[in-house]
BAVO-121543 format. One record per residue (C-alpha): x, y, z negated. Coordinates in nm, 2 decimals. Each point is the difference from the previous one (the first is absolute). Example, Ala and Ser with C-alpha at 12.3 -4.5 7.8 and 13.67 -1.06 7.14 Angstrom:
2
<atom c1="1.23" c2="-0.45" c3="-0.78"/>
<atom c1="0.14" c2="0.34" c3="0.07"/>
% end
This chain:
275
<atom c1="9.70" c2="12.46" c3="-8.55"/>
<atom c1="-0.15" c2="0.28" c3="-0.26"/>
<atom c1="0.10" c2="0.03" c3="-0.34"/>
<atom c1="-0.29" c2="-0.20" c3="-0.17"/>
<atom c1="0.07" c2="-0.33" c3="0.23"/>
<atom c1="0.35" c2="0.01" c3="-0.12"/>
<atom c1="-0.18" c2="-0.03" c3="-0.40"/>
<atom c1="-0.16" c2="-0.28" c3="0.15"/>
<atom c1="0.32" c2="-0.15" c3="0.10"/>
<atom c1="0.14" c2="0.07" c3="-0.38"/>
<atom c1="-0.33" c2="-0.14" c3="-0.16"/>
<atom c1="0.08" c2="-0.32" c3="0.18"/>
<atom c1="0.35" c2="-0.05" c3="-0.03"/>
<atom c1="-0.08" c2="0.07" c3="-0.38"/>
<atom c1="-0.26" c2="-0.29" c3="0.02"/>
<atom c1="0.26" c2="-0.22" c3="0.15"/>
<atom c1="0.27" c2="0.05" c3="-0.19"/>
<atom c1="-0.17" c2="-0.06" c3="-0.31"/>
<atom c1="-0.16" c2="-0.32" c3="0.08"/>
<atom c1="0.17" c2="-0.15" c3="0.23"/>
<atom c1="0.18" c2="-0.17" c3="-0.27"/>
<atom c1="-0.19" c2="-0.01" c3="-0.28"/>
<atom c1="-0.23" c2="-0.29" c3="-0.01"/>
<atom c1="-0.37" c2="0.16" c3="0.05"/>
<atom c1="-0.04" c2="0.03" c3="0.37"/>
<atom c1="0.13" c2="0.26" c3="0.26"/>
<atom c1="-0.25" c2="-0.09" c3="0.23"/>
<atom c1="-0.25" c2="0.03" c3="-0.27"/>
<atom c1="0.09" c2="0.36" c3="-0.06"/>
<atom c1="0.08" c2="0.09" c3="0.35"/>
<atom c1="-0.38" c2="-0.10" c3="0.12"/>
<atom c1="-0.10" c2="0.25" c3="-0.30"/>
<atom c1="0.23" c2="0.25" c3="0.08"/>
<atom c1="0.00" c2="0.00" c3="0.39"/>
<atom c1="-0.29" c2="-0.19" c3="0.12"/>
<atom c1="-0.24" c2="0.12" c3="-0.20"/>
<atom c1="0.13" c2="0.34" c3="-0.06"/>
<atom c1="0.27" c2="0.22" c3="0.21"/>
<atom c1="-0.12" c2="-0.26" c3="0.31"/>
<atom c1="0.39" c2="0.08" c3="0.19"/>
<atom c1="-0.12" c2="-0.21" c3="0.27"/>
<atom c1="-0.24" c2="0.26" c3="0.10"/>
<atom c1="0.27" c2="0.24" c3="0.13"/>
<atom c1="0.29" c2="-0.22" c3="0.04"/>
<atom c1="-0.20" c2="-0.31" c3="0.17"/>
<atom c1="-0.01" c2="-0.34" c3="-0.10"/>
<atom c1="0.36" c2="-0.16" c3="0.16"/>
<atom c1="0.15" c2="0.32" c3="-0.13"/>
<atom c1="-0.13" c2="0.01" c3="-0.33"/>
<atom c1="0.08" c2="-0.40" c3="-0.06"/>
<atom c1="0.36" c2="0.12" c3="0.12"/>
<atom c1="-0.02" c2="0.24" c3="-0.29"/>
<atom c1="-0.07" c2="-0.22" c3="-0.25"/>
<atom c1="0.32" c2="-0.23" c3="0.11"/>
<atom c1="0.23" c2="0.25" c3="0.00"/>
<atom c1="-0.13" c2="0.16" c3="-0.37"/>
<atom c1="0.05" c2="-0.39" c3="-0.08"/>
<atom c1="0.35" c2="0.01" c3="0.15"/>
<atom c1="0.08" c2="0.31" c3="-0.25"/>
<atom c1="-0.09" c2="-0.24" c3="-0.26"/>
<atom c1="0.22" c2="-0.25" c3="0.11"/>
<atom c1="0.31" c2="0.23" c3="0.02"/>
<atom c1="-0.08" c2="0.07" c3="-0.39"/>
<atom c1="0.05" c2="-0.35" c3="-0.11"/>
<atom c1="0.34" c2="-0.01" c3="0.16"/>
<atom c1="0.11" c2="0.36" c3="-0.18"/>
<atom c1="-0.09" c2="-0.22" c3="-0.29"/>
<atom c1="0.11" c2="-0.36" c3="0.05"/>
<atom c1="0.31" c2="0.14" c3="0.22"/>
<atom c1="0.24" c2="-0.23" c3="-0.18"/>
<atom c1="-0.18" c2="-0.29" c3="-0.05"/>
<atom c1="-0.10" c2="0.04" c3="0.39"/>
<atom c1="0.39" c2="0.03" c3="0.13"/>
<atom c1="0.09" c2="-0.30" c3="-0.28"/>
<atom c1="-0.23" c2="-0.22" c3="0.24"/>
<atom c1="0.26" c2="0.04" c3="0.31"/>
<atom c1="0.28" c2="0.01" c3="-0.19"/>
<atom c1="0.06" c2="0.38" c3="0.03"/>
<atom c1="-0.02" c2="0.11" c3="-0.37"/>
<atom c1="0.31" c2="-0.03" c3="-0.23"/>
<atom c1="0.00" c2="-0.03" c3="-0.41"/>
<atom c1="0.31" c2="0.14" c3="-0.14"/>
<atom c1="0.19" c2="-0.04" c3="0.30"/>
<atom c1="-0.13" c2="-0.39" c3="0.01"/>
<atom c1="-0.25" c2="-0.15" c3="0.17"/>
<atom c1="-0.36" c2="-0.02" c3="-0.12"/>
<atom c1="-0.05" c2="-0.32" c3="-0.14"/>
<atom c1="-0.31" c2="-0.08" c3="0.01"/>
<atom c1="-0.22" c2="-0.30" c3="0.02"/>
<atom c1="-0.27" c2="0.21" c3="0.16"/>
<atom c1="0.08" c2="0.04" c3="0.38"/>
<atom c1="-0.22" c2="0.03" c3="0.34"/>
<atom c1="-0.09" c2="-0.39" c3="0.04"/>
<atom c1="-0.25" c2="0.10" c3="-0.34"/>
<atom c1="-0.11" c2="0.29" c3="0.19"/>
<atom c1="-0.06" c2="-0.22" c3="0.28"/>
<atom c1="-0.18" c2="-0.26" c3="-0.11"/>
<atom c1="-0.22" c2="0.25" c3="-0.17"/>
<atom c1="-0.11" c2="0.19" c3="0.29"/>
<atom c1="0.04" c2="-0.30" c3="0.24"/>
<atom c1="-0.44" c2="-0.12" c3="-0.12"/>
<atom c1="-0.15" c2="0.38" c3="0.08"/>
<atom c1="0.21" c2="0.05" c3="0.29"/>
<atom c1="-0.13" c2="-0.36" c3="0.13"/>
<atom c1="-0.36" c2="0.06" c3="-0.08"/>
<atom c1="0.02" c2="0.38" c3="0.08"/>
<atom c1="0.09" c2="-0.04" c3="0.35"/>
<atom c1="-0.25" c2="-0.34" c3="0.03"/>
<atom c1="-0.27" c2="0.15" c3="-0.11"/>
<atom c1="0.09" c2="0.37" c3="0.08"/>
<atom c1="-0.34" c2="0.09" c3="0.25"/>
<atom c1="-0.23" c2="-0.23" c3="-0.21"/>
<atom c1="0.06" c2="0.24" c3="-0.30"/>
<atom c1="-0.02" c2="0.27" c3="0.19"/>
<atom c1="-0.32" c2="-0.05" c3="0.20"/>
<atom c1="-0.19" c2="-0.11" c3="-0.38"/>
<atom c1="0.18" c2="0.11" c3="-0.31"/>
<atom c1="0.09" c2="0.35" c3="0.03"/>
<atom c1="-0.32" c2="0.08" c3="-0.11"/>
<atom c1="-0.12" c2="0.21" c3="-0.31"/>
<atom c1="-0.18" c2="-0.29" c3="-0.09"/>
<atom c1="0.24" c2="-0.24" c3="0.03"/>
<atom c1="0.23" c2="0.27" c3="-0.19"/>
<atom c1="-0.23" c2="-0.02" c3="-0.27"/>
<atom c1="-0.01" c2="-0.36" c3="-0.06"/>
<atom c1="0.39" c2="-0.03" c3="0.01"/>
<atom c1="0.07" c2="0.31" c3="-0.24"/>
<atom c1="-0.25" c2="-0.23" c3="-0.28"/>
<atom c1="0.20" c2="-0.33" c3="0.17"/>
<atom c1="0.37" c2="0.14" c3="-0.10"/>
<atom c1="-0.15" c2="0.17" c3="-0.33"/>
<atom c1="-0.10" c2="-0.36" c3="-0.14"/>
<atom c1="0.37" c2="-0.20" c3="0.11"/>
<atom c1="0.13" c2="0.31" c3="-0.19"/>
<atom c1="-0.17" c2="-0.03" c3="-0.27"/>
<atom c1="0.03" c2="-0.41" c3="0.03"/>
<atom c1="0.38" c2="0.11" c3="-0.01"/>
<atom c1="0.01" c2="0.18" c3="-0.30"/>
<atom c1="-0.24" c2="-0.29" c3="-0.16"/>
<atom c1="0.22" c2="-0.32" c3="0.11"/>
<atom c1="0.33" c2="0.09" c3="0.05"/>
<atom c1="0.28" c2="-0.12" c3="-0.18"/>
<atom c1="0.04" c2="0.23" c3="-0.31"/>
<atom c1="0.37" c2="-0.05" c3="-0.04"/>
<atom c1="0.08" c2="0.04" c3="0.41"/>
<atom c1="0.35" c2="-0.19" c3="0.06"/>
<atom c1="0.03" c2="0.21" c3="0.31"/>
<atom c1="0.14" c2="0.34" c3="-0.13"/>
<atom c1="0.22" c2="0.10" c3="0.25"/>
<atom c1="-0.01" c2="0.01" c3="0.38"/>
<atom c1="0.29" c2="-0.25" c3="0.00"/>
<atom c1="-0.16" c2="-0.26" c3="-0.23"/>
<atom c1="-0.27" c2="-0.03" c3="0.32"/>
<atom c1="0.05" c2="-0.32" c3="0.19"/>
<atom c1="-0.14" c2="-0.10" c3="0.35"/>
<atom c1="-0.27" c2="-0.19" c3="-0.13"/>
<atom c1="-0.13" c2="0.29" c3="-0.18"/>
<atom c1="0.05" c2="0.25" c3="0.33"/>
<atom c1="-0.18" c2="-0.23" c3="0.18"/>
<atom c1="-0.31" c2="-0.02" c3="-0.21"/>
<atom c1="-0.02" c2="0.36" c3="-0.04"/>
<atom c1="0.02" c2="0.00" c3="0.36"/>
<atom c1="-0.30" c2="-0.25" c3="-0.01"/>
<atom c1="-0.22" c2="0.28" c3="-0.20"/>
<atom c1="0.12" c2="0.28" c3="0.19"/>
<atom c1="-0.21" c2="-0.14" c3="0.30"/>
<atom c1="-0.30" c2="0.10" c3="-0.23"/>
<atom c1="0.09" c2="0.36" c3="0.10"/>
<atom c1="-0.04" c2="-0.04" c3="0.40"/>
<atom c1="-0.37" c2="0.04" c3="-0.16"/>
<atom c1="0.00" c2="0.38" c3="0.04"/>
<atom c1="-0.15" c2="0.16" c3="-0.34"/>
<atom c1="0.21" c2="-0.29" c3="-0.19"/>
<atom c1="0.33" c2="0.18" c3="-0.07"/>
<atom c1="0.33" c2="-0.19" c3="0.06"/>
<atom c1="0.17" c2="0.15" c3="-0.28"/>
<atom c1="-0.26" c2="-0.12" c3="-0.22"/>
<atom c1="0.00" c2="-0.37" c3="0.15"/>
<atom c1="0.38" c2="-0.01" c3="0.00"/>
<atom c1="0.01" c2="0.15" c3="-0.35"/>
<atom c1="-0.28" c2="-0.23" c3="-0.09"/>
<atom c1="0.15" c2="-0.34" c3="0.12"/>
<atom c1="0.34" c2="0.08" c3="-0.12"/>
<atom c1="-0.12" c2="0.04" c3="-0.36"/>
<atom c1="-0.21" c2="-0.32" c3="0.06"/>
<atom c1="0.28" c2="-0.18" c3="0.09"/>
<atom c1="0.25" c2="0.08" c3="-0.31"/>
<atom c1="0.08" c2="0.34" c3="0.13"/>
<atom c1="0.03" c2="0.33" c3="-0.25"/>
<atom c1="-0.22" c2="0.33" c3="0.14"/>
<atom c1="0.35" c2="0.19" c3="0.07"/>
<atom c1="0.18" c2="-0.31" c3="0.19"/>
<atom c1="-0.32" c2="-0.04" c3="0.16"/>
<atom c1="-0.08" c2="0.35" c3="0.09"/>
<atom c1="0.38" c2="0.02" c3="0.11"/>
<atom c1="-0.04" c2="-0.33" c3="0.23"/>
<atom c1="-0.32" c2="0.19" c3="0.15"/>
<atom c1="0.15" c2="0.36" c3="0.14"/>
<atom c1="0.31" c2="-0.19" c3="0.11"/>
<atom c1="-0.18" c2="-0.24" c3="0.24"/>
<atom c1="-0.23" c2="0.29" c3="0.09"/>
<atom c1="0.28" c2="0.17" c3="0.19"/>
<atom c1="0.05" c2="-0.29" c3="0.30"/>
<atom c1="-0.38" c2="-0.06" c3="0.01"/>
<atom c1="-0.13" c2="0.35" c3="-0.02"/>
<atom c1="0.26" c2="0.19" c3="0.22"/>
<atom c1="-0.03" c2="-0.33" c3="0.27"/>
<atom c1="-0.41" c2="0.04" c3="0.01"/>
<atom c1="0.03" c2="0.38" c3="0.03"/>
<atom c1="0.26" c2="0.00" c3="0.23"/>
<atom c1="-0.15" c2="-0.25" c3="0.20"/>
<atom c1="-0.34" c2="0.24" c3="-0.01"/>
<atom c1="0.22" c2="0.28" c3="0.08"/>
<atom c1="0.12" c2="-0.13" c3="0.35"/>
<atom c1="-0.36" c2="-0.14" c3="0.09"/>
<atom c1="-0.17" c2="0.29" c3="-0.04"/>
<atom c1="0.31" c2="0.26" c3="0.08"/>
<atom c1="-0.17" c2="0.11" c3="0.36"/>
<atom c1="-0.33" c2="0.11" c3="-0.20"/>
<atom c1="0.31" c2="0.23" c3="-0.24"/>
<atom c1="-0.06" c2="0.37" c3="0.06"/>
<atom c1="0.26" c2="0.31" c3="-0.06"/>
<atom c1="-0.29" c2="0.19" c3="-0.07"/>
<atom c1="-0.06" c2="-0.22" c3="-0.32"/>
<atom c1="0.44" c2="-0.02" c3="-0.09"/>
<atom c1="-0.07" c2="0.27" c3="-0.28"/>
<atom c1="-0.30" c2="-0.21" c3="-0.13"/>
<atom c1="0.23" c2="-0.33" c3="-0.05"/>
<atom c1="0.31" c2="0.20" c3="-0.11"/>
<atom c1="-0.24" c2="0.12" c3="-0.30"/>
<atom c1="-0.13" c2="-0.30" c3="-0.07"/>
<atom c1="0.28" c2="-0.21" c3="0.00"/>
<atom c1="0.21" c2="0.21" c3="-0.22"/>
<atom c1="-0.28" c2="0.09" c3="-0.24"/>
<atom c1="-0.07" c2="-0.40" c3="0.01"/>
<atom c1="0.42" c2="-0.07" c3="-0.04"/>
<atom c1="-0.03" c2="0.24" c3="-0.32"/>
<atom c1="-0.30" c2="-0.11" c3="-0.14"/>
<atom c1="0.14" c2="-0.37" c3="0.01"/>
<atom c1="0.31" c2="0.08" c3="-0.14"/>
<atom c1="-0.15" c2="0.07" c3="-0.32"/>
<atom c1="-0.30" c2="-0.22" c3="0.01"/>
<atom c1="0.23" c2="-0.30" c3="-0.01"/>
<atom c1="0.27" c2="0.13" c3="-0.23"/>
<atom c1="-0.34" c2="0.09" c3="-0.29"/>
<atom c1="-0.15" c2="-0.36" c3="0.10"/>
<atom c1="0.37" c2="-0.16" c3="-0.06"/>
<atom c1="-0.01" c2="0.12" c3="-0.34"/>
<atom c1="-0.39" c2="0.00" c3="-0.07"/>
<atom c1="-0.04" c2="-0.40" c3="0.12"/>
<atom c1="0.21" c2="-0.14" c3="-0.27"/>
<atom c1="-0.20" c2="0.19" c3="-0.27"/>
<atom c1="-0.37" c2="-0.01" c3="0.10"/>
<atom c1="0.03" c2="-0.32" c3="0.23"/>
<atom c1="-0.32" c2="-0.07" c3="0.27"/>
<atom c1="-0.35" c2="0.01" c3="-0.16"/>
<atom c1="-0.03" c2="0.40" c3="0.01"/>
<atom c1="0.08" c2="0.00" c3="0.35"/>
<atom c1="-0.23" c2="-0.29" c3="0.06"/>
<atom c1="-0.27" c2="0.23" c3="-0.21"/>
<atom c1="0.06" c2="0.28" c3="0.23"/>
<atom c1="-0.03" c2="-0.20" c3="0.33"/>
<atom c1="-0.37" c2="-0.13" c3="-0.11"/>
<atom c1="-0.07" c2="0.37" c3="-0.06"/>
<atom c1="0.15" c2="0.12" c3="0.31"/>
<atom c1="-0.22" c2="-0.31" c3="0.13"/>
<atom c1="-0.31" c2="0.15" c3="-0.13"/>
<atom c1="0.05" c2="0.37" c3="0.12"/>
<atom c1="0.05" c2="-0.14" c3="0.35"/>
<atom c1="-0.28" c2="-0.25" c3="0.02"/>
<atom c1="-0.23" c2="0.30" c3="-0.20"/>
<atom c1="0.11" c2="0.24" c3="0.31"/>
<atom c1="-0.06" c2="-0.25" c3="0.27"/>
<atom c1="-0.34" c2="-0.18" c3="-0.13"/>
<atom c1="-0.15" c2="0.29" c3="-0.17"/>
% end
Protein backbone atom coordinates (compact mmCIF):
# COMPACT_ATOMS: atom_id res chain seq x y z
CA UNK A 1 0.00 0.00 0.00
CA UNK A 2 2.18 3.22 -1.30
CA UNK A 3 2.01 6.45 0.10
CA UNK A 4 -0.47 8.07 -2.37
CA UNK A 5 -3.25 5.25 -1.82
CA UNK A 6 -3.12 5.99 1.80
CA UNK A 7 -4.24 10.00 0.60
CA UNK A 8 -6.82 8.31 -1.08
CA UNK A 9 -7.89 6.64 2.00
CA UNK A 10 -7.71 10.36 3.85
CA UNK A 11 -9.66 12.01 0.95
CA UNK A 12 -12.47 9.65 1.62
CA UNK A 13 -12.72 9.41 5.18
CA UNK A 14 -12.70 13.32 4.84
CA UNK A 15 -15.69 12.98 2.41
CA UNK A 16 -17.40 10.79 4.90
CA UNK A 17 -17.05 12.45 7.87
CA UNK A 18 -18.27 15.59 6.63
CA UNK A 19 -21.37 14.43 5.08
CA UNK A 20 -22.36 11.69 6.54
CA UNK A 21 -24.37 13.85 8.74
CA UNK A 22 -25.02 16.80 7.26
CA UNK A 23 -28.04 16.64 5.13
CA UNK A 24 -26.71 16.97 1.33
CA UNK A 25 -25.87 13.45 0.40
CA UNK A 26 -22.80 11.12 1.23
CA UNK A 27 -23.47 9.07 -1.49
CA UNK A 28 -23.78 12.10 -3.61
CA UNK A 29 -20.35 13.18 -2.84
CA UNK A 30 -18.76 9.80 -2.54
CA UNK A 31 -19.90 8.94 -6.48
CA UNK A 32 -17.99 12.34 -7.20
CA UNK A 33 -15.18 11.81 -5.15
CA UNK A 34 -14.57 7.90 -5.65
CA UNK A 35 -16.48 6.75 -8.59
CA UNK A 36 -15.76 9.28 -10.78
CA UNK A 37 -12.41 10.25 -9.56
CA UNK A 38 -9.70 8.29 -7.32
CA UNK A 39 -11.90 4.97 -8.74
CA UNK A 40 -10.50 2.69 -5.25
CA UNK A 41 -12.21 -0.09 -6.65
CA UNK A 42 -9.69 -0.39 -9.32
CA UNK A 43 -6.86 -1.50 -6.98
CA UNK A 44 -8.78 -2.67 -3.97
CA UNK A 45 -11.68 -4.63 -6.01
CA UNK A 46 -15.17 -4.18 -5.83
CA UNK A 47 -16.26 -6.45 -2.41
CA UNK A 48 -13.18 -4.86 -0.92
CA UNK A 49 -13.71 -1.44 -1.79
CA UNK A 50 -17.63 -1.67 -0.62
CA UNK A 51 -16.07 -3.09 2.71
CA UNK A 52 -14.13 0.25 2.74
CA UNK A 53 -16.79 2.37 2.46
CA UNK A 54 -18.67 0.50 5.62
CA UNK A 55 -15.94 0.65 7.77
CA UNK A 56 -15.07 4.68 6.91
CA UNK A 57 -19.01 4.76 7.75
CA UNK A 58 -18.43 2.88 10.99
CA UNK A 59 -15.74 5.73 11.93
CA UNK A 60 -18.60 8.02 11.55
CA UNK A 61 -20.66 6.24 13.72
CA UNK A 62 -18.13 6.03 16.62
CA UNK A 63 -18.16 10.06 16.26
CA UNK A 64 -21.79 10.40 17.15
CA UNK A 65 -21.37 8.43 20.31
CA UNK A 66 -18.03 10.67 21.40
CA UNK A 67 -20.67 13.32 21.03
CA UNK A 68 -24.10 12.06 22.27
CA UNK A 69 -22.10 9.77 24.97
CA UNK A 70 -24.50 10.76 27.70
CA UNK A 71 -27.55 11.04 26.14
CA UNK A 72 -26.61 7.43 24.60
CA UNK A 73 -25.83 5.70 28.28
CA UNK A 74 -29.09 7.77 29.70
CA UNK A 75 -31.08 5.38 27.26
CA UNK A 76 -29.96 2.05 29.34
CA UNK A 77 -29.94 3.65 32.43
CA UNK A 78 -26.17 3.93 32.75
CA UNK A 79 -25.64 7.75 32.97
CA UNK A 80 -26.17 9.57 36.41
CA UNK A 81 -27.09 13.49 36.92
CA UNK A 82 -25.68 14.69 40.09
CA UNK A 83 -25.48 11.50 41.61
CA UNK A 84 -29.42 10.88 40.55
CA UNK A 85 -30.74 9.29 37.87
CA UNK A 86 -31.39 10.81 34.52
CA UNK A 87 -34.86 11.75 34.39
CA UNK A 88 -35.87 11.84 31.39
CA UNK A 89 -38.91 11.44 29.26
CA UNK A 90 -36.82 10.59 26.34
CA UNK A 91 -35.79 6.84 26.58
CA UNK A 92 -35.07 3.85 23.88
CA UNK A 93 -38.88 2.87 23.23
CA UNK A 94 -38.69 6.68 21.11
CA UNK A 95 -35.64 5.44 19.63
CA UNK A 96 -37.33 2.38 18.81
CA UNK A 97 -40.23 3.25 17.27
CA UNK A 98 -38.21 5.63 15.18
CA UNK A 99 -35.97 3.23 13.56
CA UNK A 100 -38.45 0.29 13.82
CA UNK A 101 -40.21 1.80 9.72
CA UNK A 102 -36.40 1.85 7.94
CA UNK A 103 -35.29 -1.12 9.56
CA UNK A 104 -38.73 -2.87 8.26
CA UNK A 105 -38.56 -1.55 4.82
CA UNK A 106 -34.63 -1.70 4.68
CA UNK A 107 -34.42 -5.26 5.19
CA UNK A 108 -37.91 -5.88 2.78
CA UNK A 109 -36.81 -4.14 0.22
CA UNK A 110 -32.96 -4.39 0.82
CA UNK A 111 -31.90 -6.33 -2.94
CA UNK A 112 -34.68 -4.35 -4.86
CA UNK A 113 -32.83 -1.04 -3.92
CA UNK A 114 -29.86 -2.41 -4.58
CA UNK A 115 -30.28 -4.13 -7.94
CA UNK A 116 -32.13 -0.34 -9.24
CA UNK A 117 -31.35 2.63 -7.12
CA UNK A 118 -27.81 2.82 -6.46
CA UNK A 119 -27.53 4.46 -9.51
CA UNK A 120 -25.97 8.00 -10.44
CA UNK A 121 -29.16 8.60 -11.95
CA UNK A 122 -31.28 7.59 -9.43
CA UNK A 123 -28.81 9.64 -7.07
CA UNK A 124 -29.56 12.56 -8.98
CA UNK A 125 -33.18 12.54 -8.79
CA UNK A 126 -33.23 11.88 -4.91
CA UNK A 127 -30.51 14.63 -4.14
CA UNK A 128 -33.39 17.34 -6.07
CA UNK A 129 -36.20 14.90 -4.15
CA UNK A 130 -34.68 15.62 -0.44
CA UNK A 131 -33.75 19.30 -1.55
CA UNK A 132 -37.51 20.17 -2.11
CA UNK A 133 -39.02 18.29 1.45
CA UNK A 134 -36.24 20.56 2.87
CA UNK A 135 -37.13 23.31 1.53
CA UNK A 136 -41.07 22.27 2.06
CA UNK A 137 -39.72 22.16 5.70
CA UNK A 138 -38.44 25.37 6.15
CA UNK A 139 -41.69 26.76 4.11
CA UNK A 140 -44.48 24.85 6.31
CA UNK A 141 -43.32 24.04 9.49
CA UNK A 142 -44.52 25.27 12.58
CA UNK A 143 -42.72 28.70 13.30
CA UNK A 144 -43.06 28.46 17.04
CA UNK A 145 -41.92 24.48 17.20
CA UNK A 146 -43.44 23.10 20.74
CA UNK A 147 -40.84 20.40 20.48
CA UNK A 148 -37.59 22.07 21.82
CA UNK A 149 -36.01 19.54 23.63
CA UNK A 150 -35.31 15.91 22.99
CA UNK A 151 -37.48 15.10 26.03
CA UNK A 152 -40.56 17.06 24.88
CA UNK A 153 -40.58 14.19 21.75
CA UNK A 154 -43.38 11.79 22.18
CA UNK A 155 -43.90 8.30 20.46
CA UNK A 156 -46.18 9.62 18.02
CA UNK A 157 -43.68 12.09 16.86
CA UNK A 158 -40.70 9.17 16.77
CA UNK A 159 -42.83 7.27 14.79
CA UNK A 160 -43.59 9.68 12.11
CA UNK A 161 -40.13 10.67 11.69
CA UNK A 162 -39.51 7.18 11.45
CA UNK A 163 -42.16 7.15 8.65
CA UNK A 164 -39.95 9.91 6.54
CA UNK A 165 -36.80 8.37 7.34
CA UNK A 166 -37.78 5.43 4.94
CA UNK A 167 -37.49 8.23 2.20
CA UNK A 168 -33.65 7.79 2.74
CA UNK A 169 -33.42 3.81 1.81
CA UNK A 170 -33.65 5.91 -1.63
CA UNK A 171 -29.81 6.21 -1.83
CA UNK A 172 -28.91 10.00 -3.02
CA UNK A 173 -31.94 11.11 -0.53
CA UNK A 174 -29.97 11.72 2.75
CA UNK A 175 -31.47 10.39 6.01
CA UNK A 176 -30.38 13.11 8.04
CA UNK A 177 -32.11 15.41 5.85
CA UNK A 178 -35.50 13.33 5.86
CA UNK A 179 -35.26 12.77 9.61
CA UNK A 180 -34.41 16.49 10.06
CA UNK A 181 -36.99 17.28 7.53
CA UNK A 182 -40.04 15.41 9.08
CA UNK A 183 -39.15 16.25 12.58
CA UNK A 184 -39.54 20.02 11.79
CA UNK A 185 -42.64 19.06 9.87
CA UNK A 186 -44.10 17.58 12.58
CA UNK A 187 -43.62 20.44 15.47
CA UNK A 188 -40.07 19.65 15.87
CA UNK A 189 -37.11 22.66 16.33
CA UNK A 190 -33.86 22.13 13.82
CA UNK A 191 -31.59 21.33 17.04
CA UNK A 192 -34.16 18.69 18.68
CA UNK A 193 -34.58 17.44 15.33
CA UNK A 194 -31.06 17.28 14.25
CA UNK A 195 -30.40 15.80 17.90
CA UNK A 196 -33.32 13.02 17.36
CA UNK A 197 -31.40 12.24 13.82
CA UNK A 198 -27.53 11.37 14.94
CA UNK A 199 -28.96 9.53 18.00
CA UNK A 200 -31.09 6.96 16.01
CA UNK A 201 -28.20 6.87 13.50
CA UNK A 202 -26.06 5.01 15.93
CA UNK A 203 -28.34 1.51 16.11
CA UNK A 204 -29.21 1.80 12.42
CA UNK A 205 -25.90 2.73 10.93
CA UNK A 206 -23.53 0.59 13.07
CA UNK A 207 -26.29 -2.55 12.61
CA UNK A 208 -26.28 -2.08 8.59
CA UNK A 209 -22.39 -1.80 8.59
CA UNK A 210 -21.80 -4.39 10.87
CA UNK A 211 -24.09 -6.57 9.19
CA UNK A 212 -21.99 -5.63 5.74
CA UNK A 213 -18.91 -6.22 7.63
CA UNK A 214 -19.59 -9.99 8.49
CA UNK A 215 -21.05 -10.67 4.80
CA UNK A 216 -18.41 -9.54 3.02
CA UNK A 217 -15.48 -10.32 5.88
CA UNK A 218 -13.99 -13.44 3.62
CA UNK A 219 -13.49 -10.88 0.64
CA UNK A 220 -11.37 -8.50 3.83
CA UNK A 221 -7.64 -8.39 2.95
CA UNK A 222 -4.52 -7.61 5.50
CA UNK A 223 -2.98 -6.24 2.59
CA UNK A 224 -5.68 -3.37 2.54
CA UNK A 225 -5.68 -3.05 7.04
CA UNK A 226 -3.58 0.20 6.59
CA UNK A 227 -6.05 1.55 3.91
CA UNK A 228 -9.28 1.14 6.40
CA UNK A 229 -7.21 2.19 9.49
CA UNK A 230 -6.68 5.65 7.48
CA UNK A 231 -9.83 5.93 6.45
CA UNK A 232 -11.76 5.19 9.31
CA UNK A 233 -9.83 7.44 11.60
CA UNK A 234 -9.59 10.32 9.09
CA UNK A 235 -13.53 9.65 8.65
CA UNK A 236 -13.95 9.43 12.86
CA UNK A 237 -12.22 12.97 12.86
CA UNK A 238 -13.68 14.53 10.13
CA UNK A 239 -17.25 13.59 11.69
CA UNK A 240 -16.41 14.75 14.91
CA UNK A 241 -16.37 18.16 13.81
CA UNK A 242 -18.79 18.08 11.03
CA UNK A 243 -21.54 17.33 13.45
CA UNK A 244 -20.40 19.50 16.39
CA UNK A 245 -20.29 22.91 13.28
CA UNK A 246 -23.74 21.53 11.92
CA UNK A 247 -25.18 21.36 15.71
CA UNK A 248 -24.56 24.89 15.99
CA UNK A 249 -24.96 26.03 12.22
CA UNK A 250 -28.71 24.28 11.90
CA UNK A 251 -30.41 26.37 14.41
CA UNK A 252 -29.15 29.53 12.72
CA UNK A 253 -29.30 29.09 8.91
CA UNK A 254 -32.08 26.16 9.11
CA UNK A 255 -32.61 23.81 5.61
CA UNK A 256 -33.06 25.89 2.34
CA UNK A 257 -29.09 26.45 1.83
CA UNK A 258 -28.42 23.02 2.10
CA UNK A 259 -31.42 22.16 -0.02
CA UNK A 260 -29.67 24.96 -2.56
CA UNK A 261 -26.52 23.12 -2.40
CA UNK A 262 -27.98 19.58 -3.07
CA UNK A 263 -29.67 20.93 -6.54
CA UNK A 264 -26.23 22.23 -7.34
CA UNK A 265 -24.38 19.22 -6.30
CA UNK A 266 -27.44 17.63 -8.55
CA UNK A 267 -26.39 19.58 -11.51
CA UNK A 268 -22.54 18.94 -11.40
CA UNK A 269 -23.28 15.29 -11.25
CA UNK A 270 -25.93 15.00 -13.93
CA UNK A 271 -23.49 17.68 -16.07
CA UNK A 272 -20.49 14.98 -15.56
CA UNK A 273 -22.57 11.93 -16.33
CA UNK A 274 -24.85 13.30 -19.44
CA UNK A 275 -22.41 15.66 -20.91
Amino acid sequence: MDFFELVKALILGFVEGMTEFAPVSSTGHLIIVDDMWLKTEEFLGKYPANTFKIVIQLGSILAVVVVFWKRLLSLVGLYKIDGKKMTSRFNLMHVVVGMLPAVILGFAFKDLIDDYLFRTETVIVALIAGALLMIAADKFGPKRPKVQTLDQITYRQAFTVGLVQCLSLWPGFSRSGATISGGVLFGMNHRTAADFTFIMAVPIMAGASLVSVLKNWEEMSMDYLSFYIVGFISAFVFALISIRFFLKLVSKIKLVPFAIYRIFLAIVLAAIVFL
